[in-house]
py3Dmol code that shows the C-alpha trace and the ligand (Angstrom):
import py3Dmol

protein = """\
ATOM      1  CA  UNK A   1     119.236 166.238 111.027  1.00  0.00           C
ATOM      2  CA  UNK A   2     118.978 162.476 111.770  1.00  0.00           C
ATOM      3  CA  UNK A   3     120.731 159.919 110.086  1.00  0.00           C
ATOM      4  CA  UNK A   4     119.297 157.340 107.920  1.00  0.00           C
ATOM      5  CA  UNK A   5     121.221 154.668 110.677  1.00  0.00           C
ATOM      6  CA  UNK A   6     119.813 156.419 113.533  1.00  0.00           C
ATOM      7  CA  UNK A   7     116.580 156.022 112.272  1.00  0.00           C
ATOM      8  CA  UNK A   8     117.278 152.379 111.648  1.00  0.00           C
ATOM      9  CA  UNK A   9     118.635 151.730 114.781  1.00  0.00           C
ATOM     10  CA  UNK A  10     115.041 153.661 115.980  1.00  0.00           C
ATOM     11  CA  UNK A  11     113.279 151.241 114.336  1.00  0.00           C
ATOM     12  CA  UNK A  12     114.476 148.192 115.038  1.00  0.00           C
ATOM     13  CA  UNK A  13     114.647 148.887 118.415  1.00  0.00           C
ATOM     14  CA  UNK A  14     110.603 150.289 118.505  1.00  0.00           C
ATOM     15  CA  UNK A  15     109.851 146.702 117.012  1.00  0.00           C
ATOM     16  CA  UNK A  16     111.752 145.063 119.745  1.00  0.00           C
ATOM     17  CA  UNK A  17     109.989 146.387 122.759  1.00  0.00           C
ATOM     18  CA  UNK A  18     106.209 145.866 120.451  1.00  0.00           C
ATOM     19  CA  UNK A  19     107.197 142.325 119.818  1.00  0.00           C
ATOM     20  CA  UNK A  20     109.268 140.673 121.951  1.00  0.00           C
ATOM     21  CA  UNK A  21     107.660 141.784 125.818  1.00  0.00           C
ATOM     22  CA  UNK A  22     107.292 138.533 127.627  1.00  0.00           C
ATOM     23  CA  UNK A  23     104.189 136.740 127.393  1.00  0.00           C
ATOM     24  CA  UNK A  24     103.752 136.527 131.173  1.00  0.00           C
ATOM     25  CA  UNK A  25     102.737 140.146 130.617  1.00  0.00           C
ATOM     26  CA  UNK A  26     101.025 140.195 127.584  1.00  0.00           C
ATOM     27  CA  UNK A  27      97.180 140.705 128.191  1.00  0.00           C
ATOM     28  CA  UNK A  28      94.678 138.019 127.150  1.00  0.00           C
ATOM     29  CA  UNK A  29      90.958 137.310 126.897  1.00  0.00           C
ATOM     30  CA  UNK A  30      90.840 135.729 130.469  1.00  0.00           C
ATOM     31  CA  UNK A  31      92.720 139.135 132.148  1.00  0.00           C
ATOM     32  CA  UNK A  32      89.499 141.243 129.992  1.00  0.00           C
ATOM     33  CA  UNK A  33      86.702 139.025 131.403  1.00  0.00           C
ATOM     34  CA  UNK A  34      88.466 139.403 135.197  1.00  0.00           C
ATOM     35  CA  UNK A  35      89.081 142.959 134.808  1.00  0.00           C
ATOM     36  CA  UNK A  36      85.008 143.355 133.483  1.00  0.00           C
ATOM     37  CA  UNK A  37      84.128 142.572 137.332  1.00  0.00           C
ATOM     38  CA  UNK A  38      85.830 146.082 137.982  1.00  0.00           C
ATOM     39  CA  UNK A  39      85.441 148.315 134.661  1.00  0.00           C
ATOM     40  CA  UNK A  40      82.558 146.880 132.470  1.00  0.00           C
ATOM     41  CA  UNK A  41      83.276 148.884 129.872  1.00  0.00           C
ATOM     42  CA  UNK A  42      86.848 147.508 129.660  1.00  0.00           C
ATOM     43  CA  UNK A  43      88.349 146.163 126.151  1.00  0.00           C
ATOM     44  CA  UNK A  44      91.783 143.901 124.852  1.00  0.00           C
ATOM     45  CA  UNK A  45      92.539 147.180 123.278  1.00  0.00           C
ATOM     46  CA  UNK A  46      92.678 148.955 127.210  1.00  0.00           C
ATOM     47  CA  UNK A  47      95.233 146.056 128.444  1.00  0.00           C
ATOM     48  CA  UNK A  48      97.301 146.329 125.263  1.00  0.00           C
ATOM     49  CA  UNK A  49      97.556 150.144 125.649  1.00  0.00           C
ATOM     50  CA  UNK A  50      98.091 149.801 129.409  1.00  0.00           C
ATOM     51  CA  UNK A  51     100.842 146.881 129.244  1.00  0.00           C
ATOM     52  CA  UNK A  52     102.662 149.160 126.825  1.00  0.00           C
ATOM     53  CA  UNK A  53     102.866 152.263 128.873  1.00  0.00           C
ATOM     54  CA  UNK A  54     103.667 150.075 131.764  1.00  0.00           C
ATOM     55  CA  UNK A  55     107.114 148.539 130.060  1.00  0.00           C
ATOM     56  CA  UNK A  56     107.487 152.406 128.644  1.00  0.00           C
ATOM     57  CA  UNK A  57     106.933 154.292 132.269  1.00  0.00           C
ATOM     58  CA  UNK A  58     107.482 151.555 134.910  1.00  0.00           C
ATOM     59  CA  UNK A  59     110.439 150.185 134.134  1.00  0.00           C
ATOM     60  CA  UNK A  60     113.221 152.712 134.756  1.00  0.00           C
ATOM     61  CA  UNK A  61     113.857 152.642 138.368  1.00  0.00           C
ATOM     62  CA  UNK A  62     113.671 148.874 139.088  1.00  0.00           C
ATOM     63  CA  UNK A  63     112.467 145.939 137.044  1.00  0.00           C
ATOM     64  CA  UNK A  64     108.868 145.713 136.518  1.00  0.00           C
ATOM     65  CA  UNK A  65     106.951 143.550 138.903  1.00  0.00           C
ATOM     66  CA  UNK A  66     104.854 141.007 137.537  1.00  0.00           C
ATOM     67  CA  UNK A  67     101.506 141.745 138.325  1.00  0.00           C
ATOM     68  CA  UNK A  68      99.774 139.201 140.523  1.00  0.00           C
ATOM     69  CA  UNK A  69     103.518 139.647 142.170  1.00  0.00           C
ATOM     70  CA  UNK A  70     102.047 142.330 144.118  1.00  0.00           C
ATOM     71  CA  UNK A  71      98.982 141.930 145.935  1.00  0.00           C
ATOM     72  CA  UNK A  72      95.994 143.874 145.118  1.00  0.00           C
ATOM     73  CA  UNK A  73      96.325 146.167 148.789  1.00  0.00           C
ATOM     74  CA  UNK A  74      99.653 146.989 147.631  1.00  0.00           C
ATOM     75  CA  UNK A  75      98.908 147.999 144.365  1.00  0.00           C
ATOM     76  CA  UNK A  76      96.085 149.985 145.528  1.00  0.00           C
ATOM     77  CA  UNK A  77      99.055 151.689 148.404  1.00  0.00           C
ATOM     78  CA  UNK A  78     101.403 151.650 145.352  1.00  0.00           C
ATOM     79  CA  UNK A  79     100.385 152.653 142.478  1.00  0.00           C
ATOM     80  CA  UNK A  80      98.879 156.684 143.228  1.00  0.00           C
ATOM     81  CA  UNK A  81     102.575 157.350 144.768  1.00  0.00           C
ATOM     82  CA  UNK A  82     104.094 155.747 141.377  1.00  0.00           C
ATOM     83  CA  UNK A  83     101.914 158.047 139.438  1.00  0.00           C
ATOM     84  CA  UNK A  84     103.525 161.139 140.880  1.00  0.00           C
ATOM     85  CA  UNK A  85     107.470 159.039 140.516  1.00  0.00           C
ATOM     86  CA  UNK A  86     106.088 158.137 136.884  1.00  0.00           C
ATOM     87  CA  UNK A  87     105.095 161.587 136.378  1.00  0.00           C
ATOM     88  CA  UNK A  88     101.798 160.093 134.279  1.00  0.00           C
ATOM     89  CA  UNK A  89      98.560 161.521 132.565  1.00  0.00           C
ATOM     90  CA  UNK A  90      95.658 160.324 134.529  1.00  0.00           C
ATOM     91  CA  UNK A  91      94.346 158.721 131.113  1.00  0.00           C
ATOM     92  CA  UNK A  92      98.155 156.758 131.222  1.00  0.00           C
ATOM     93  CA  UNK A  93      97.598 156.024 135.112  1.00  0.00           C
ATOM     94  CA  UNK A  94      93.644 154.612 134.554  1.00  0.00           C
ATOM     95  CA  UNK A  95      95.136 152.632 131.565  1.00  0.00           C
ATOM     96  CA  UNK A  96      98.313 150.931 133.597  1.00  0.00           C
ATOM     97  CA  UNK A  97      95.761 150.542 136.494  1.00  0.00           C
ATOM     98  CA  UNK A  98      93.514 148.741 134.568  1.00  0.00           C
ATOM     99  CA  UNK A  99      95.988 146.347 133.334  1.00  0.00           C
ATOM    100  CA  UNK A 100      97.222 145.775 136.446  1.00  0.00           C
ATOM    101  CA  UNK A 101      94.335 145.062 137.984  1.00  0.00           C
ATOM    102  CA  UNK A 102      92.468 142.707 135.197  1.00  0.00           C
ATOM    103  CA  UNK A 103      96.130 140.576 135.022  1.00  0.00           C
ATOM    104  CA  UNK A 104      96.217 140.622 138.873  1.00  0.00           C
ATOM    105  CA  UNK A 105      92.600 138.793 139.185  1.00  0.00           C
ATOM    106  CA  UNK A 106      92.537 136.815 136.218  1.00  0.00           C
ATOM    107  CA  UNK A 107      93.066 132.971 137.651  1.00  0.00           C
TER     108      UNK A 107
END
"""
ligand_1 = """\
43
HEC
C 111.383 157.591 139.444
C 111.568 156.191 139.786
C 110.380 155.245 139.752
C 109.467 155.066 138.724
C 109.412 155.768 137.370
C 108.547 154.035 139.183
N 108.898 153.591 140.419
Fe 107.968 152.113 141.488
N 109.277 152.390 143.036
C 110.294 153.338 143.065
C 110.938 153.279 144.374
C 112.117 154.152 144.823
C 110.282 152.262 145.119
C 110.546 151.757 146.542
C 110.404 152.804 147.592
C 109.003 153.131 148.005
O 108.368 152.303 148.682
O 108.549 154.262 147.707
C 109.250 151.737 144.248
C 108.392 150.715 144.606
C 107.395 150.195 143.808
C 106.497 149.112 144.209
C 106.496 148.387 145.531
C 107.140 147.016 145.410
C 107.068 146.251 146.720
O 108.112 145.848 147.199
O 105.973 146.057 147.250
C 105.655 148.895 143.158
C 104.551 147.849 143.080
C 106.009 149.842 142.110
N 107.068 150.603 142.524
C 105.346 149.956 140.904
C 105.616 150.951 139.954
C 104.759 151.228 138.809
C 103.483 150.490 138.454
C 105.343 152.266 138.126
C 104.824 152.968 136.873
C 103.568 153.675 137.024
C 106.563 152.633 138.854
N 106.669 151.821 139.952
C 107.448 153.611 138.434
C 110.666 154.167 142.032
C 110.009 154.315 140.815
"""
view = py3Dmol.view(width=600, height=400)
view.addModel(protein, "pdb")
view.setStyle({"model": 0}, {"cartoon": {"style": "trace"}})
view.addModel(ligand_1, "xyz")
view.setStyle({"model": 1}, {"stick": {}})
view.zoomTo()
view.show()
């Protein structure tokens, strides 16, 4: 049985990590239209998904790196070895790799 101040505590700290991530990751119109060059059929709602599960599965070994941090050839060497380390879905790996990517070439 969980306590009513576990659950609290649960809560405030799910609010935390939806509200407060820093903006210089949050997605925005200019990373959708750069990321369109590589996945047409990409949408805000794709980056916001993908930006979450990259704070939720990228984090715990070192920081995160900010995204045009790395360049593009090391993502690309990166990121399929940090799928396996991650242990993610390949619907959670598309969806951080599209976030990456779109943030990476947006100007
Ligand atoms: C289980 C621990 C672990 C997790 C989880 C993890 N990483 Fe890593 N990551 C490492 C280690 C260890 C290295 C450095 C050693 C290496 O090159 O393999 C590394 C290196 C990297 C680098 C290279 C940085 C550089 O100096 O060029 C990038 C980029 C990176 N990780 C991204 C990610 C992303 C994106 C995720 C989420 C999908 C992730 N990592 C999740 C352990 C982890």
């Amino acid at each position: 049985m969980i306590s009513a101040n576990k659950l609290f505590v649960l809560l405030v700290l799910s609010v935390l990590s939806v509200c407060c991530s820093p903006t210089l990751y949050k997605p925005t119109l200019a990373d959708v239209e750069a990321g369109k060059k590589t996945y047409p059929d990409l949408t805000m709602e794709q980056l916001t998904r993908g930006v979450r599960l990259y704070g939720d599965k990228c984090g715990s070994c070192h920081s995160l790196y900010k995204p045009k941090e790395i360049t593009p050839a090391r993502w690309a060497e990166m990121l399929p070895e940090m799928k396996q380390k991650a242990m993610l879905t390949d619907k959670e790996y598309e969806l951080i790799t599209r976030y990456l990517k779109s943030k990476n070439a947006a100007p």
